[in-house]
N, CA, C and O atoms as CSV, one atom per row, in Angstrom:
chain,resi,resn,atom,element,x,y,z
A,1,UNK,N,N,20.342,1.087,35.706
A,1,UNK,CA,C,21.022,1.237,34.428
A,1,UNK,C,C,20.471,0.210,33.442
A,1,UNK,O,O,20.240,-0.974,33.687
A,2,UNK,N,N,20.301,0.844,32.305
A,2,UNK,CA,C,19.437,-0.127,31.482
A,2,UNK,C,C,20.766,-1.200,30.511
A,2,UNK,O,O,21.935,-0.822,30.428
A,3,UNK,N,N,20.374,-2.227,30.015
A,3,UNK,CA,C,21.044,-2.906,29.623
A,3,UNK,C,C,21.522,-2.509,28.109
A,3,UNK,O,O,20.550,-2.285,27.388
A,4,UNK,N,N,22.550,-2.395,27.575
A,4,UNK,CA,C,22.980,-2.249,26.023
A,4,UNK,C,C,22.451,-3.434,25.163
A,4,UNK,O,O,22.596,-4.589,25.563
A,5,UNK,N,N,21.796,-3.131,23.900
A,5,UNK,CA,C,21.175,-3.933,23.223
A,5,UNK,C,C,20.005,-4.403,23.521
A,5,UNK,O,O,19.528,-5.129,22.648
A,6,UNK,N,N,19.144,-4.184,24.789
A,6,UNK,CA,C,17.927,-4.657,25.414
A,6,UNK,C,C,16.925,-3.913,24.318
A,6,UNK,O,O,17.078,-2.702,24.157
A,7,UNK,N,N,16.046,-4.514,23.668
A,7,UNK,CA,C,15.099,-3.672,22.718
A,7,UNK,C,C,13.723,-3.518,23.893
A,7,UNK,O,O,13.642,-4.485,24.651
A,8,UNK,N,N,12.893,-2.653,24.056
A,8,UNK,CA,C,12.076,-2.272,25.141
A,8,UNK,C,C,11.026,-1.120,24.169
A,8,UNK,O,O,11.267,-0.424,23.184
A,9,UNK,N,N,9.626,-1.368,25.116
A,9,UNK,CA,C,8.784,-0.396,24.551
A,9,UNK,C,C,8.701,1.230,25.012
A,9,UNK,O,O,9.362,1.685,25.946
A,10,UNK,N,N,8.180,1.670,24.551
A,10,UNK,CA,C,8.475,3.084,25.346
A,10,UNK,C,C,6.918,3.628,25.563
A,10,UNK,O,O,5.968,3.744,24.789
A,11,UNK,N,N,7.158,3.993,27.419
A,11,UNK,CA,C,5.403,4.402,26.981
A,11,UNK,C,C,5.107,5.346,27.047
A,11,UNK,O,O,5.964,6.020,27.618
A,12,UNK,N,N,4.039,6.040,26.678
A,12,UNK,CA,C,3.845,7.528,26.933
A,12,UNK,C,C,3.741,8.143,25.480
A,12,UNK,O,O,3.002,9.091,25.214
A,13,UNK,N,N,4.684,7.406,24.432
A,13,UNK,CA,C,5.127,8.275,23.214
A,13,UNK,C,C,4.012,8.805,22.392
A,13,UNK,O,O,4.037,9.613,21.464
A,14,UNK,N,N,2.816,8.027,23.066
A,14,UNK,CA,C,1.561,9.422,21.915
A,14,UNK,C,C,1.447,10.685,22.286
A,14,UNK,O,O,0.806,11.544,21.680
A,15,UNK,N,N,2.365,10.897,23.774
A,15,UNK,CA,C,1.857,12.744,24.154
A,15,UNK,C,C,3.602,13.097,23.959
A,15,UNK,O,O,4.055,14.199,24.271
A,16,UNK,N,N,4.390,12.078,23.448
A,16,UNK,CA,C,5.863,13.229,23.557
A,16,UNK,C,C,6.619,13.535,22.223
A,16,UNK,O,O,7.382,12.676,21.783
A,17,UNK,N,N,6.489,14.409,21.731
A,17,UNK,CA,C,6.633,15.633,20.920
A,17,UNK,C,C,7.738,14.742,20.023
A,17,UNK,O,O,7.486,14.305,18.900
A,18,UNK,N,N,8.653,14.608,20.531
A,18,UNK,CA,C,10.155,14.003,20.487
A,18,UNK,C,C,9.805,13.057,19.176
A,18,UNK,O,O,10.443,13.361,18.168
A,19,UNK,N,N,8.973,12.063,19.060
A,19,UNK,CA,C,8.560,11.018,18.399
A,19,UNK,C,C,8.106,11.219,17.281
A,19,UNK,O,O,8.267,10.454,16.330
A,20,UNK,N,N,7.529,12.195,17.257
A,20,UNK,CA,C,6.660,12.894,15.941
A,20,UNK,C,C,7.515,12.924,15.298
A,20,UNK,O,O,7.784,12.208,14.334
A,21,UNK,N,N,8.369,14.223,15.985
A,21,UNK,CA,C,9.886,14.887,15.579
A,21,UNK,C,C,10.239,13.927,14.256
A,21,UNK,O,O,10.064,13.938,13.038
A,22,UNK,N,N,10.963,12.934,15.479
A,22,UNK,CA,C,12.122,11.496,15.059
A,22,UNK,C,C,11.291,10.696,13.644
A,22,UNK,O,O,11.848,9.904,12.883
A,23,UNK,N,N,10.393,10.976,13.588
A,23,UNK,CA,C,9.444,10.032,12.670
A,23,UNK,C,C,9.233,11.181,11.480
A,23,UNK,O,O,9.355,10.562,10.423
A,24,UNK,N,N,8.980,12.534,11.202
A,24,UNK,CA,C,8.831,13.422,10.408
A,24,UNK,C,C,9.962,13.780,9.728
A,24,UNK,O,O,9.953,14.129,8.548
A,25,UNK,N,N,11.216,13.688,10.617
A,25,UNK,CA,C,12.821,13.596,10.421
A,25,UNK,C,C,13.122,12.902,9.302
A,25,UNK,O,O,13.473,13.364,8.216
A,26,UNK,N,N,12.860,10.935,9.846
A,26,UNK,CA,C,12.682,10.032,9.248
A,26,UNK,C,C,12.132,9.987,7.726
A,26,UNK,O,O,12.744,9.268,6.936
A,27,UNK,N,N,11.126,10.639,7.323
A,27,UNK,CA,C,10.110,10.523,6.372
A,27,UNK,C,C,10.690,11.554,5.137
A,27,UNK,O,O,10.633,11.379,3.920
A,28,UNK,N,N,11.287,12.727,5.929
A,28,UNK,CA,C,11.776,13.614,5.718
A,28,UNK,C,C,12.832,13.387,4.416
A,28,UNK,O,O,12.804,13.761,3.243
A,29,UNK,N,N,13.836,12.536,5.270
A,29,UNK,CA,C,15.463,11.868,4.720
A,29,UNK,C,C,14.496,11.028,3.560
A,29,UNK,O,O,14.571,11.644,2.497
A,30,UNK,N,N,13.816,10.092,3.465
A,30,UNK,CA,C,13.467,9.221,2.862
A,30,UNK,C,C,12.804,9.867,2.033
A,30,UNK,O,O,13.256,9.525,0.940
A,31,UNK,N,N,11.576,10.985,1.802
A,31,UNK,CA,C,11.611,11.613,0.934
A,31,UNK,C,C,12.295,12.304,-0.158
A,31,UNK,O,O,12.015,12.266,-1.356
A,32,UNK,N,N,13.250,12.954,0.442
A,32,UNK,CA,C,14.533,13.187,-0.392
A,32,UNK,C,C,15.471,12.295,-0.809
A,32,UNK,O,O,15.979,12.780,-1.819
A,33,UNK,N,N,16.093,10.969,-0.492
A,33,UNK,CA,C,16.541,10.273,-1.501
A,33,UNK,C,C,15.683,9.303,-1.994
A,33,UNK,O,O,16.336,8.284,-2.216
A,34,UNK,N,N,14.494,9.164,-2.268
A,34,UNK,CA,C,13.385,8.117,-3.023
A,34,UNK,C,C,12.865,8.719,-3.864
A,34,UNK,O,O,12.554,8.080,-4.869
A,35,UNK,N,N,12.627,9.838,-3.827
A,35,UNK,CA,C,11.868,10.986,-4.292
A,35,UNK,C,C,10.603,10.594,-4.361
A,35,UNK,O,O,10.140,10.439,-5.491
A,36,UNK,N,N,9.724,10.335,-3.164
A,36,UNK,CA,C,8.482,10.070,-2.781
A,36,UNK,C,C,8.224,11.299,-1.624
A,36,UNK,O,O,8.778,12.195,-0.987
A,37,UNK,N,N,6.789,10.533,-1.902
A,37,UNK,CA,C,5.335,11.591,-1.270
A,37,UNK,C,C,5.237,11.297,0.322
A,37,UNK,O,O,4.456,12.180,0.677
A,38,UNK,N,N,5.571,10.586,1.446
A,38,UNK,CA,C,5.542,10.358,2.109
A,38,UNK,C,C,4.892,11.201,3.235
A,38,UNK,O,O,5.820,11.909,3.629
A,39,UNK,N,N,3.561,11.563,4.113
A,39,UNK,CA,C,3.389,11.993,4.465
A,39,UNK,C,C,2.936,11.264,6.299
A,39,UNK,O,O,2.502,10.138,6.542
A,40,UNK,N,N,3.180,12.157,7.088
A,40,UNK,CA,C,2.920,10.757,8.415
A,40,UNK,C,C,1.646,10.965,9.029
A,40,UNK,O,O,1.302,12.088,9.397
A,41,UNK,N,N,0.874,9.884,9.174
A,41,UNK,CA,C,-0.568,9.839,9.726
A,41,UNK,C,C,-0.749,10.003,10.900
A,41,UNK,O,O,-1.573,10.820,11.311
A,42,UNK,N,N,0.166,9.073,11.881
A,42,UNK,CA,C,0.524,8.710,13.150
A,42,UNK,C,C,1.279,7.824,13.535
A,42,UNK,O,O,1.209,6.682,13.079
A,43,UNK,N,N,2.085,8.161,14.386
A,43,UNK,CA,C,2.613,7.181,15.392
A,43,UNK,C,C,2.149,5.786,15.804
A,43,UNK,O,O,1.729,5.881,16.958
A,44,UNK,N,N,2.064,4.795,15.454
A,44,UNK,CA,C,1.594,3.588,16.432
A,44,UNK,C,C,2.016,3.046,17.430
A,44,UNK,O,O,1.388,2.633,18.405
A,45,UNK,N,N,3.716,3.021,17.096
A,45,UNK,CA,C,4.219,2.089,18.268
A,45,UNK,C,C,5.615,2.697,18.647
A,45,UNK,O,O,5.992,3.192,17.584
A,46,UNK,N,N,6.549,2.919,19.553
A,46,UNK,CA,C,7.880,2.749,19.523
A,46,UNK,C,C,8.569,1.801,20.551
A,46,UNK,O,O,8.013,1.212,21.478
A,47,UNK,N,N,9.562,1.775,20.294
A,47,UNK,CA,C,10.304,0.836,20.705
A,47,UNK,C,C,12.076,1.249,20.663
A,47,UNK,O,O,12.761,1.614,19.707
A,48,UNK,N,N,12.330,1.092,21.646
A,48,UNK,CA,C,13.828,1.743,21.640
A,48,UNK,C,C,15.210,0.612,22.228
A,48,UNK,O,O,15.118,-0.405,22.916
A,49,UNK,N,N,16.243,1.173,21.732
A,49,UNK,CA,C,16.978,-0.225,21.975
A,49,UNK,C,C,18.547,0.743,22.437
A,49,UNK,O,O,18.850,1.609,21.617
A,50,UNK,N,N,19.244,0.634,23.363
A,50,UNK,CA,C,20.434,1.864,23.916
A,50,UNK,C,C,21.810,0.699,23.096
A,50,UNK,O,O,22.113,-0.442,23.446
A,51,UNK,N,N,22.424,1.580,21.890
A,51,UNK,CA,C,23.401,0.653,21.596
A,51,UNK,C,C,24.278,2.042,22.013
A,51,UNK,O,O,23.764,3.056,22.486
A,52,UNK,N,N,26.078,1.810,21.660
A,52,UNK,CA,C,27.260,2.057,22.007
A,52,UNK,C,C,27.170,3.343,21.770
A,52,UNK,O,O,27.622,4.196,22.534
A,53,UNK,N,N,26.402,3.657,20.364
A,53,UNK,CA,C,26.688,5.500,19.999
A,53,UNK,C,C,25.077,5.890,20.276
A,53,UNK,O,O,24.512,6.380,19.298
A,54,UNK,N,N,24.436,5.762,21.247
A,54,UNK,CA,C,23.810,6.852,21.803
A,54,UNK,C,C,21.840,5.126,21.796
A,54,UNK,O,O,21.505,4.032,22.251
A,55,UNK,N,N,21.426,6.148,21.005
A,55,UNK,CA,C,19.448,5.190,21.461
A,55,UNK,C,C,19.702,5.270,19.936
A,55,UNK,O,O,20.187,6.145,19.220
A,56,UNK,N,N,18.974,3.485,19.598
A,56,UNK,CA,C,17.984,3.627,18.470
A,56,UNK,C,C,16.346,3.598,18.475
A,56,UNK,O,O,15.883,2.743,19.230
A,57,UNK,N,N,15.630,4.195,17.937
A,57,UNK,CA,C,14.549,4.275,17.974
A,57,UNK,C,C,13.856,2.973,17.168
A,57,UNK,O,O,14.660,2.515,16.357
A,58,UNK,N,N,13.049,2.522,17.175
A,58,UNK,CA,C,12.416,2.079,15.815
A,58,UNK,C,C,10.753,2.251,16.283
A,58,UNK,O,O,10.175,1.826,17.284
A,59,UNK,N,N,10.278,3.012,15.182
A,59,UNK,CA,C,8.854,3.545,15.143
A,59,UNK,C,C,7.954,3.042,13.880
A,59,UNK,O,O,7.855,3.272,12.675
A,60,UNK,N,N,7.448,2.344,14.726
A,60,UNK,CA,C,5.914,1.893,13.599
A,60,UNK,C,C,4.701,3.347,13.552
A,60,UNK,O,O,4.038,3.960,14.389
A,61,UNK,N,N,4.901,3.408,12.131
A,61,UNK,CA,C,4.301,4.202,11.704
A,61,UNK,C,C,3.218,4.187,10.373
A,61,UNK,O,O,3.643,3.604,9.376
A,62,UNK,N,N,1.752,4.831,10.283
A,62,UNK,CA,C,1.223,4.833,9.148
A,62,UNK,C,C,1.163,6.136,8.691
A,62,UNK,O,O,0.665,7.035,9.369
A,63,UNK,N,N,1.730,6.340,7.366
A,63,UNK,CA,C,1.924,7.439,6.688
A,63,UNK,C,C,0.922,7.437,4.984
A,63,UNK,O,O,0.457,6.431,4.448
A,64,UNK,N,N,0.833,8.803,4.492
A,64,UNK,CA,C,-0.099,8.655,3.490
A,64,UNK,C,C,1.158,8.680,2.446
A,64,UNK,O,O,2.197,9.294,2.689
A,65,UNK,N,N,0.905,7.860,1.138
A,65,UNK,CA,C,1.429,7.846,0.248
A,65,UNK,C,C,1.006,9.110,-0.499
A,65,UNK,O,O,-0.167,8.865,-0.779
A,66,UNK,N,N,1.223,10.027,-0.863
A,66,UNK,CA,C,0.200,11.080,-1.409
A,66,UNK,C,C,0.375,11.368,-2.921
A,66,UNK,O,O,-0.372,12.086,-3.586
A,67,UNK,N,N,1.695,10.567,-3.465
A,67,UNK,CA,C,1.435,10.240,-4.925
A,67,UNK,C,C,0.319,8.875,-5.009
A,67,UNK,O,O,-0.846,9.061,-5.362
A,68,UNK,N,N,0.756,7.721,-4.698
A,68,UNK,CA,C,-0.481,6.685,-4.599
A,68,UNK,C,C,-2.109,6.985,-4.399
A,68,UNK,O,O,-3.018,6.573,-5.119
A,69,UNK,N,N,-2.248,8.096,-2.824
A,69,UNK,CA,C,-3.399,8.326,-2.593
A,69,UNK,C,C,-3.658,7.363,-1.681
A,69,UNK,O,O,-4.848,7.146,-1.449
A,70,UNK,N,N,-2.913,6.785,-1.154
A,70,UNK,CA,C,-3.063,5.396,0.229
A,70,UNK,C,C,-2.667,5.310,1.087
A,70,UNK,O,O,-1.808,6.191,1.039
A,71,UNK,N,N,-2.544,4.607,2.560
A,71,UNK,CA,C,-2.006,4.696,3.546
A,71,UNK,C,C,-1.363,3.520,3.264
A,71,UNK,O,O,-1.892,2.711,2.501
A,72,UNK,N,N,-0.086,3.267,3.871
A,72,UNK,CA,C,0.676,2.771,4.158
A,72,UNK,C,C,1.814,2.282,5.725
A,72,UNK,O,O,2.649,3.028,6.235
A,73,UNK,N,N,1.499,0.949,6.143
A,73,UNK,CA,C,2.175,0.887,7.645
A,73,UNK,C,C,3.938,0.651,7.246
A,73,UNK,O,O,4.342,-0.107,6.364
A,74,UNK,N,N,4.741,1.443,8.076
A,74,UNK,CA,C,6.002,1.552,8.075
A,74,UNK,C,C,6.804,0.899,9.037
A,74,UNK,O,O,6.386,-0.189,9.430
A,75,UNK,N,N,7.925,1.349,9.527
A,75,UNK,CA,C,9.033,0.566,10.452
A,75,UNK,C,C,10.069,1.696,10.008
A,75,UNK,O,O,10.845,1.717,9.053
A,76,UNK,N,N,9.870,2.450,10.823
A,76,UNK,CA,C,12.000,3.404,10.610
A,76,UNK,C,C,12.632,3.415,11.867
A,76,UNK,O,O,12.312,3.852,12.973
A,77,UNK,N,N,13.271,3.029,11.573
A,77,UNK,CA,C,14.941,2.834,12.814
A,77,UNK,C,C,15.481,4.295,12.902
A,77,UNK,O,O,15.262,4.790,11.796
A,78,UNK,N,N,15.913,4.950,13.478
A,78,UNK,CA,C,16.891,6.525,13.840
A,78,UNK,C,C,17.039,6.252,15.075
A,78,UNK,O,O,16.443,5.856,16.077
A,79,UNK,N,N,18.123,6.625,14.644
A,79,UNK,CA,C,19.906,6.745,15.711
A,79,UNK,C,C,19.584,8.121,16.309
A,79,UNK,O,O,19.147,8.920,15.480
A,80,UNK,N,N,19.665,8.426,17.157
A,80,UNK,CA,C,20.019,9.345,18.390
A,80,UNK,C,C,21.274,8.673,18.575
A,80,UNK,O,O,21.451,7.507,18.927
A,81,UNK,N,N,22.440,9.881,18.187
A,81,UNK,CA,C,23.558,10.096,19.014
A,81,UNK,C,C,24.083,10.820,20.058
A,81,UNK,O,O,24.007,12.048,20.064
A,82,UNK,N,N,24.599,10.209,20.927
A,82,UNK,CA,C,24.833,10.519,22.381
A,82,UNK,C,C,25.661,11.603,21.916
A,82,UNK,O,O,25.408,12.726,22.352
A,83,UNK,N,N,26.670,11.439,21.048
A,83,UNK,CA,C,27.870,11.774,21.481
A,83,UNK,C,C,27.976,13.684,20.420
A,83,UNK,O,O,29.028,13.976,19.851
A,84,UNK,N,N,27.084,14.391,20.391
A,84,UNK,CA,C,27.090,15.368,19.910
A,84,UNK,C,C,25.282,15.343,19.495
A,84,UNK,O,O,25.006,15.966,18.470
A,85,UNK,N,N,24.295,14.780,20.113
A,85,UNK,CA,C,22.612,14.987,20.047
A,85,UNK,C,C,22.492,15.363,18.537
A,85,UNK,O,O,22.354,16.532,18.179
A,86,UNK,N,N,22.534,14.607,17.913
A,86,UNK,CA,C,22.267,14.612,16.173
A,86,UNK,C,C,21.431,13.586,16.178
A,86,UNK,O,O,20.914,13.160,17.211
A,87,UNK,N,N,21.211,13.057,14.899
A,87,UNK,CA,C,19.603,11.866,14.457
A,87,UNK,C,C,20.458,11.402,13.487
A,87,UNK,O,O,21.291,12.153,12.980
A,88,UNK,N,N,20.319,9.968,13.093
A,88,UNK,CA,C,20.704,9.637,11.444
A,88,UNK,C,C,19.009,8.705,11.426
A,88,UNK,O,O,18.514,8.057,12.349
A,89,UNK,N,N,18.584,8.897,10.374
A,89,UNK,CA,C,17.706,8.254,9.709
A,89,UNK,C,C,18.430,6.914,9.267
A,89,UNK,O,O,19.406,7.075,8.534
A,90,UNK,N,N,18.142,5.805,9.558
A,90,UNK,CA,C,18.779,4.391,9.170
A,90,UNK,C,C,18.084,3.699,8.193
A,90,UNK,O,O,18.546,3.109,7.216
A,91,UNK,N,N,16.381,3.883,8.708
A,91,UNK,CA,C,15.822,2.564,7.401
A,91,UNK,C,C,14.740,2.788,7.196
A,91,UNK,O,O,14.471,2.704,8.395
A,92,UNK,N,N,13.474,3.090,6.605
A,92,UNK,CA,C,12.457,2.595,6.475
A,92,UNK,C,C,11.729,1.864,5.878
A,92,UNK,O,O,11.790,2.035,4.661
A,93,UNK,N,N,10.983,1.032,6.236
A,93,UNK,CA,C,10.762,-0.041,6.302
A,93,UNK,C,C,9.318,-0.406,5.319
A,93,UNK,O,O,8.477,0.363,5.785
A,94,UNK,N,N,8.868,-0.945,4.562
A,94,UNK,CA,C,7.405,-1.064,4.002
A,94,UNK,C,C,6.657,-2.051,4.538
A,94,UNK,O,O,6.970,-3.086,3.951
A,95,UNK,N,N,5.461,-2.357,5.713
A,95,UNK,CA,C,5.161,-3.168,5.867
A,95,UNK,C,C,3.998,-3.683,5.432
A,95,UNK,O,O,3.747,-4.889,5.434
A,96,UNK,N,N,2.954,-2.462,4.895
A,96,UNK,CA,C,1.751,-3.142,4.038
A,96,UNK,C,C,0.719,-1.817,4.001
A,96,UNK,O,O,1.001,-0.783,4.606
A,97,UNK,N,N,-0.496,-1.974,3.225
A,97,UNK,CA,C,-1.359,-1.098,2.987
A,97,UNK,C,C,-2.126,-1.658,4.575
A,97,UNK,O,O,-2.283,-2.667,5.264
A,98,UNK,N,N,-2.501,0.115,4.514
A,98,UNK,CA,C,-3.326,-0.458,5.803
A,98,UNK,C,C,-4.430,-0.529,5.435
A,98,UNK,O,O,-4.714,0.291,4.562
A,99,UNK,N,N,-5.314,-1.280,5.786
A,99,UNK,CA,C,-6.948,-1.334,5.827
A,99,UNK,C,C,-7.912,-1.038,6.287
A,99,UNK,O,O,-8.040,-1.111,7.509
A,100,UNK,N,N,-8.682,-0.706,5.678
A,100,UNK,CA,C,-10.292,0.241,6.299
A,100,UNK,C,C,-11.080,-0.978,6.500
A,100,UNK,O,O,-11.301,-1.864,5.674
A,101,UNK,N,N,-11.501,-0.890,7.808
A,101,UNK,CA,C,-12.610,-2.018,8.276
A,101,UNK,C,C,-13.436,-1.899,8.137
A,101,UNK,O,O,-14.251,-2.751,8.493
């Protein structure tokens, strides 16, 4: 039994569907109240944490700005609720332009 509040990585999440989902969801909500272009590049990282009403996710993500014309690295948190399998979109996050090497 995993511990409540333990934040942990999750592995596997570049082949499971689920993540995309949770992250397109994410981008989704935030598109509609920002009224931005938000489009998602890929997945980088997740990380999941089991609180009282069900899993939070939090997914590092780079998405294209497609009014800007730039990529951009993210951070969105979504709630998976246990208690009737719904999503709330919680936050996303701006963490910087990404860079071409």
């Amino acid at each position: 039994m995993e511990e409540i509040g333990r934040l942990r990585g999750v592995e596997g999440f570049e082949k499971d569907p689920k993540f995309i989902d949770l992250t397109c969801f994410t981008i989704d909500e935030h598109n509609k109240k920002k009224n931005e272009a938000l489009k998602l590049v890929k997945v980088v990282n997740v990380n999941q944490q089991e609180v009282v009403s069900g899993m939070m996710y939090y997914i590092m993500m780079e998405a294209l700005d497609e009014k800007a014309g730039q990529k951009f690295r993210y951070v969105a948190s979504v709630l998976e609720k246990s208690s009737d399998n719904s999503k709330e979109a919680q936050n996303l996050v701006l963490l910087g332009e990404v860079q071409v090497l």
